[in-house]
C-alpha positions as CSV (number, residue, x, y, z in Angstrom):
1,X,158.1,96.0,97.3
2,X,156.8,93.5,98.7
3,X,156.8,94.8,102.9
4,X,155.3,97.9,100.9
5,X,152.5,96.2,100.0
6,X,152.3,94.2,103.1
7,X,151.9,97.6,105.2
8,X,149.4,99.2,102.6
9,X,147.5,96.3,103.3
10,X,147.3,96.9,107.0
11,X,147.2,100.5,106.9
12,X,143.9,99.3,104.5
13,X,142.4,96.9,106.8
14,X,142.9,99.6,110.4
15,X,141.7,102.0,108.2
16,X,138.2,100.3,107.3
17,X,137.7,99.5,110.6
18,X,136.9,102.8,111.8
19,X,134.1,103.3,108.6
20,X,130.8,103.8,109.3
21,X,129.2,105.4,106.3
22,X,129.1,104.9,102.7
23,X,130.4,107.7,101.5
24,X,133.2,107.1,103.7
25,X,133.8,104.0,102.6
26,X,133.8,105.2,98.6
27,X,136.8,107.8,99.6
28,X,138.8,104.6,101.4
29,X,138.1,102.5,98.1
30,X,139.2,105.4,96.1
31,X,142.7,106.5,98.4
32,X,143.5,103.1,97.9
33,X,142.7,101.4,94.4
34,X,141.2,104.7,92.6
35,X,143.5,106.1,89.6
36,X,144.8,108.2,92.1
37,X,144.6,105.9,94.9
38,X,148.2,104.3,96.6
39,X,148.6,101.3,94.4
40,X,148.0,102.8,91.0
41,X,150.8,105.0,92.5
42,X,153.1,101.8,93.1
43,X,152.3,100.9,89.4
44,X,153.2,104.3,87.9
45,X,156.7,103.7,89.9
46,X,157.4,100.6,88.5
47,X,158.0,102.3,84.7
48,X,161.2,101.8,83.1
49,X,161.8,98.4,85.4
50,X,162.4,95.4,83.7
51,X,159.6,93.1,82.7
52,X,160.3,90.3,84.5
53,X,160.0,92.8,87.9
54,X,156.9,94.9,86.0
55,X,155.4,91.3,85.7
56,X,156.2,89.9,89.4
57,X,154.7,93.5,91.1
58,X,151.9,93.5,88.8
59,X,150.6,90.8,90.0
60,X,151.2,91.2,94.0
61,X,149.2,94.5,93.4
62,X,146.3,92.7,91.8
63,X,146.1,90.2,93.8
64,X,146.1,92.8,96.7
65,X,143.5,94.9,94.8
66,X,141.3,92.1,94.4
67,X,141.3,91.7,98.2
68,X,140.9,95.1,98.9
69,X,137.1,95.1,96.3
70,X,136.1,92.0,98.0
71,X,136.7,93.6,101.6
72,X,135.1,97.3,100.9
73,X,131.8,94.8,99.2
74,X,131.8,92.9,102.3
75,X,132.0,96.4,104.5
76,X,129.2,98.1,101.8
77,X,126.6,95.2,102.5
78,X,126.9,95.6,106.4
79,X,126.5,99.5,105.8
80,X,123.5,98.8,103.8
81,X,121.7,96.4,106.0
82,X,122.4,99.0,108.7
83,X,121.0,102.1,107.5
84,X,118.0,99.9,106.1
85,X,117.8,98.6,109.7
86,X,117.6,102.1,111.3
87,X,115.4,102.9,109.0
88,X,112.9,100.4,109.7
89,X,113.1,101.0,113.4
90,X,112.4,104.8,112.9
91,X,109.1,104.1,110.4
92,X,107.9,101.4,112.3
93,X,104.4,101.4,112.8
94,X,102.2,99.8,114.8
95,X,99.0,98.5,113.3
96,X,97.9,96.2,116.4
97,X,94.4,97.7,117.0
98,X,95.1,98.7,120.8
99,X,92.2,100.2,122.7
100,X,94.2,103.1,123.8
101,X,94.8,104.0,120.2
102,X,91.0,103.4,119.3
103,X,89.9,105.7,122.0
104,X,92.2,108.7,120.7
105,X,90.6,108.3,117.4
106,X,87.5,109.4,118.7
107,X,87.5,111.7,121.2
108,X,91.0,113.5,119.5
109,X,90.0,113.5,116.1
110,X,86.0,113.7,116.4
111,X,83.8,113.0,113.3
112,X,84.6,113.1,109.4
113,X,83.6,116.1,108.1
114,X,81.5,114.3,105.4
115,X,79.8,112.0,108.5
116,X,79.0,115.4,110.2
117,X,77.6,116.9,106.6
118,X,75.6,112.9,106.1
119,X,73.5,112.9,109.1
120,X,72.8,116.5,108.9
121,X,71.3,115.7,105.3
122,X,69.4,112.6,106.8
123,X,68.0,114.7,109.7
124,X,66.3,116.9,107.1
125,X,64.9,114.6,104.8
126,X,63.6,112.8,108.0
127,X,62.0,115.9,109.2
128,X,60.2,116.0,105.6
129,X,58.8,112.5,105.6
130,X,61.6,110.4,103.9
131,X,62.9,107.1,105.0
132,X,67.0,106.6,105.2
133,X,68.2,103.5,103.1
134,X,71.0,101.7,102.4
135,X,72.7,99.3,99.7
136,X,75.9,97.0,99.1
137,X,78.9,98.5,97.9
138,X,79.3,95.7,95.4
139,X,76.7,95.3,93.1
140,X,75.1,93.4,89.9
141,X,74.4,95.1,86.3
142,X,71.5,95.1,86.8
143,X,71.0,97.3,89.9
144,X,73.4,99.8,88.5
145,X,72.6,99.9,85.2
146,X,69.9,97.7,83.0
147,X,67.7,98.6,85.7
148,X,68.3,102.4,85.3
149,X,67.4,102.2,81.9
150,X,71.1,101.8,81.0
151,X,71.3,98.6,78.6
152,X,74.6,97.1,78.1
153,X,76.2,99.2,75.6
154,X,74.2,102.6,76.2
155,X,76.9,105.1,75.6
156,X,75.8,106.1,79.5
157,X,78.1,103.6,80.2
158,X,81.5,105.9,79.2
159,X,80.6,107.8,81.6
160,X,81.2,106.2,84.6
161,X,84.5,104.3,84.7
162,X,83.8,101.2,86.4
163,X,85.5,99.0,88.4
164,X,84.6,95.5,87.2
165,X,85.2,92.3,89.3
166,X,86.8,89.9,87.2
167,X,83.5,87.7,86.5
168,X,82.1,91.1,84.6
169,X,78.9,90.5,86.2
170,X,79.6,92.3,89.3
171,X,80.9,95.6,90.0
172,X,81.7,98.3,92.8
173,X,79.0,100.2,92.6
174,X,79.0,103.6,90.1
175,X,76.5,105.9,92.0
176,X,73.9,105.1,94.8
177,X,71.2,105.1,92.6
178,X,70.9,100.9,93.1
179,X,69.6,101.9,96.3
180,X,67.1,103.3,94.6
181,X,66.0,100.6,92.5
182,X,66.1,98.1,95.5
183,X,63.6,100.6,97.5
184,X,61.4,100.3,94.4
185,X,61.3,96.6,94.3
186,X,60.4,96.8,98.0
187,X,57.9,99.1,98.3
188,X,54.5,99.8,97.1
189,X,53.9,103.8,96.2
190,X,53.2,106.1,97.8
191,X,56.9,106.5,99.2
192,X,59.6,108.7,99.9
193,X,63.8,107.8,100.8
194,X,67.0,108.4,100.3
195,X,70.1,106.4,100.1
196,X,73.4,107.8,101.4
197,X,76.4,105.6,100.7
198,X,80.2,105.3,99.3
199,X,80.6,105.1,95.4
200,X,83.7,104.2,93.1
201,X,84.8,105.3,89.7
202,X,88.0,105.0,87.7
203,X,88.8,108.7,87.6
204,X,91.6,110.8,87.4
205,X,91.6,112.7,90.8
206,X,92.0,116.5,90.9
207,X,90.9,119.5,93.5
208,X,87.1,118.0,92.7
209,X,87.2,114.2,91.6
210,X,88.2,111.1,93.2
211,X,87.6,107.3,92.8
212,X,86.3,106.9,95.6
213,X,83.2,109.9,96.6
214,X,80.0,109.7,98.1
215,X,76.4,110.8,97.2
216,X,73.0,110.7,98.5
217,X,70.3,110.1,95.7
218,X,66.7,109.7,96.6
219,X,63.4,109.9,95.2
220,X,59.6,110.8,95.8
221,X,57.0,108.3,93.7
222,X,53.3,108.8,94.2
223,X,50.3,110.2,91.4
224,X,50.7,113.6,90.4
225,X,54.2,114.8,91.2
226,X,55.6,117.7,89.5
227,X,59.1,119.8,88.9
228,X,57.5,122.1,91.3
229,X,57.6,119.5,94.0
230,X,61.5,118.8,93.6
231,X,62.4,122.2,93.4
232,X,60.6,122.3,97.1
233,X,62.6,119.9,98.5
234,X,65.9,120.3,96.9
235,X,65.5,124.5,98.1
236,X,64.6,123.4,101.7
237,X,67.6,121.2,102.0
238,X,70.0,123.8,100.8
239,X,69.0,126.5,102.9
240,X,69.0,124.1,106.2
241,X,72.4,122.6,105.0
242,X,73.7,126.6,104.5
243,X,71.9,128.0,107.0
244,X,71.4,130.7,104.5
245,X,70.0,131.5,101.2
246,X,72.1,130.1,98.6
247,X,72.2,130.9,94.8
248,X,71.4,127.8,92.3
249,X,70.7,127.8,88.9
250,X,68.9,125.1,86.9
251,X,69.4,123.7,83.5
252,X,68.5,120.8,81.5
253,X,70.9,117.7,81.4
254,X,71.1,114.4,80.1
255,X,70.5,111.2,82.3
256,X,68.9,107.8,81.6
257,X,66.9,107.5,84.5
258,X,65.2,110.9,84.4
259,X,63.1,112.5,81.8
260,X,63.0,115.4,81.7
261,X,66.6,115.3,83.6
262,X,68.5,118.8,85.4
263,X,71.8,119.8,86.5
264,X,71.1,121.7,89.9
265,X,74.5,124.0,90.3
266,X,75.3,126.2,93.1
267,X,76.9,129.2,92.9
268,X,80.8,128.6,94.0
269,X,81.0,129.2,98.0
270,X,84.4,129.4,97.6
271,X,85.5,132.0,95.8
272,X,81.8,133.7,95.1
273,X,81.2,132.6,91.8
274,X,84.8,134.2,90.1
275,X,86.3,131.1,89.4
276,X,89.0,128.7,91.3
277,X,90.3,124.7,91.2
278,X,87.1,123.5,92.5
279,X,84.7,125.3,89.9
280,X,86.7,124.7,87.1
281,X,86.8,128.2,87.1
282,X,83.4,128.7,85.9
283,X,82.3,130.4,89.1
284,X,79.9,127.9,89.3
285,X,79.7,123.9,90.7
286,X,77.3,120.9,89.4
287,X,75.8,119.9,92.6
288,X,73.1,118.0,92.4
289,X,71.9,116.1,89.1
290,X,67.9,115.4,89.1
291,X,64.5,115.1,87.2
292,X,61.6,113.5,86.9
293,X,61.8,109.6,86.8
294,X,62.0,107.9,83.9
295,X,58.7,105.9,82.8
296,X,61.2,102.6,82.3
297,X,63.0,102.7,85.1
298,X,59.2,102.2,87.2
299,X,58.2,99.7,84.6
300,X,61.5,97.9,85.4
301,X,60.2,98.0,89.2
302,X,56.8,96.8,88.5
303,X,55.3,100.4,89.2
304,X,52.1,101.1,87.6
305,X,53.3,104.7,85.0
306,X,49.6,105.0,84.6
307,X,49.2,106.1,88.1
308,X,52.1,107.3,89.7
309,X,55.1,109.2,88.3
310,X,57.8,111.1,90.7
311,X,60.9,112.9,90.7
312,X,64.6,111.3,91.7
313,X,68.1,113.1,92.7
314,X,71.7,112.6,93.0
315,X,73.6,114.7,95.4
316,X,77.4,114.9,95.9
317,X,77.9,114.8,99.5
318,X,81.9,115.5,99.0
319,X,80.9,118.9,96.8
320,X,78.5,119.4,99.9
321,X,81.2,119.2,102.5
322,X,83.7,121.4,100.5
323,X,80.9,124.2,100.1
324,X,80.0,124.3,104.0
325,X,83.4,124.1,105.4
326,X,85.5,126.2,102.2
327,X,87.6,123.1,101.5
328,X,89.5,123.3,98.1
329,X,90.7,119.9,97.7
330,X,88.5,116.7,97.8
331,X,91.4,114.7,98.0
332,X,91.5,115.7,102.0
333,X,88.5,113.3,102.5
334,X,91.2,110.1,102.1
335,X,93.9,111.2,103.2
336,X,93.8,110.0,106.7
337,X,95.4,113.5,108.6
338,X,93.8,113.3,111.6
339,X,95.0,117.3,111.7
340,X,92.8,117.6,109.2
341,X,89.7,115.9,110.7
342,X,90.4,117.5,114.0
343,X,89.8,120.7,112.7
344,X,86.2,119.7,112.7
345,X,85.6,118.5,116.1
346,X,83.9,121.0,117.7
347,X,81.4,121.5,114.6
């Protein structure tokens, strides 16, 4: 028994020479010490012996079964640290910023689509008079709320998860209406801007919402401003975004900062108002939030209410985007395909 066990140990040890995968390995493990493997066969053999022989080959074959665990763990690491090896070699990715690299980024992949549809909307509201402004991404309570006639606790607040800095003073910024405010406190009316920028929230992301979305707000402060003059300006930048006469709808909504405040929606450009992902199915999508400004909110900015009033706005620029260029998913803008972005190069 025991030159048996001698040569099932090197028929073992040639044998696992020659393994190069795991489950490979497993059947070895298993011909030899499984419950049909070779040495549970030399134990089934060994009934009716007496126990003093039972005892004396029991042990040899333990002994040699321990050996043969501790080998096939010793063969399972070196598998392991191979394939996770190879693995690394074939995701490895350079993140050196190399000029060649930088150059293909640009001329390959041209401009973001929401860059292309930005500067578009800044060229018009040049054309009409209105400065271009621009704010911090990370910004106080004050700007972004108190100062928007959202006091701490206003149930406003729910509606913009917020991503809070851990000294709950400062914040990533909710909308770019702080842009606004900072315009205010820097100007003297008569004026006219907007403010284009990046803005976070703590949503849940579907075909229309992420947590991280742009907007351009902007606003028109001087004596004697009406609805009328908003609708004017919001039409003209439609139609020169479109190129074409687009159908909106107007109805009264709820907003801190604006009194009396309107939901501007455009009829759904992509599937002509009969419902898909991006319109919630309702055929139709909230575009562009807007009013006339609230008396507080100038108070807050030292603007006399007395003499000049004016109206303010919120556009998506990401709703914008997906209109012009019949994109269904917002979650495109972040996802870093360059055959995605490409696709716009030539626009």
């Amino acid at each position: 028994m025991s030159k048996k066990t001698e040569q099932i140990k090197a028929d073992f040890l040639k044998a696992i020479e020659t393994v190069r995968t795991q489950p490979d390995l497993a059947k070895l493990k298993a011909d030899f010490i499984g419950k049909k493997g070779v040495l549970s066969e030399i134990l089934k053999e060994m009934k009716g012996q007496p126990p003093e022989i039972i005892r004396e080959i029991g042990q040899v074959v333990n002994q040699l079964k321990t050996e043969i665990e501790k080998t096939v763990d010793d063969k399972m690491k070196k598998i392991e640290a191979a394939v996770i090896n190879e693995k690394l070699k074939r995701e490895r990715i350079d993140v050196s910023l190399r000029e060649s690299l930088f150059d293909r980024g640009l001329t390959d992949a041209g401009y973001h689509p929401v860059t292309l549809i930005q500067r578009e909307v800044e060229d018009v509201f040049t054309s009409m008079g209105f400065e271009i402004l621009d704010g911090p991404h990370i910004e106080d309570d004050y700007h972004n709320f108190v100062a928007l006639n959202i006091p701490k606790h206003h149930p406003a607040r729910d509606m913009q998860d917020t991503f809070w800095f851990s000294d709950l003073k400062h914040l990533l910024r909710t909308h770019t209406s702080p842009i606004q405010v900072r315009g205010m406190e820097s100007r003297k009316p008569p004026f006219k801007f907007v403010g284009p920028g990046k803005v976070f929230r703590n949503e849940a992301t579907d075909a229309s919402h992420e947590m991280v979305f742009h907007q351009i707000e902007g606003m028109m402060v001087d004596e004697n401003i009406t609805v009328s003059h908003l609708i004017y300006f919001m039409k003209t930048l439609l139609s020169e975004i479109f190129g074409r006469s687009v159908e909106v709808r107007l109805r009264p909504g709820f907003f801190p900062f604006v009194e009396p405040g309107f939901e501007l929606d455009i009829k759904c450009l992509i599937c002509g108002g009969k419902g898909c992902s991006v319109c919630k199915h309702q055929g139709w999508l909230e575009l562009l939030p807007c009013g006339m400004v609230h008396p507080n909110v100038l108070t807050y900015s030292g603007i006399d209410i007395k003499r000049y009033n004016g109206f303010a706005f919120g556009l998506g620029l990401d709703r914008l985007v997906m209109m012009r260029y019949g994109i269904d998913d917002i979650r495109h803008f972040h996802g870093g395909d360059l055959r995605f972005i490409r696709q716009f190069k030539s626009c």
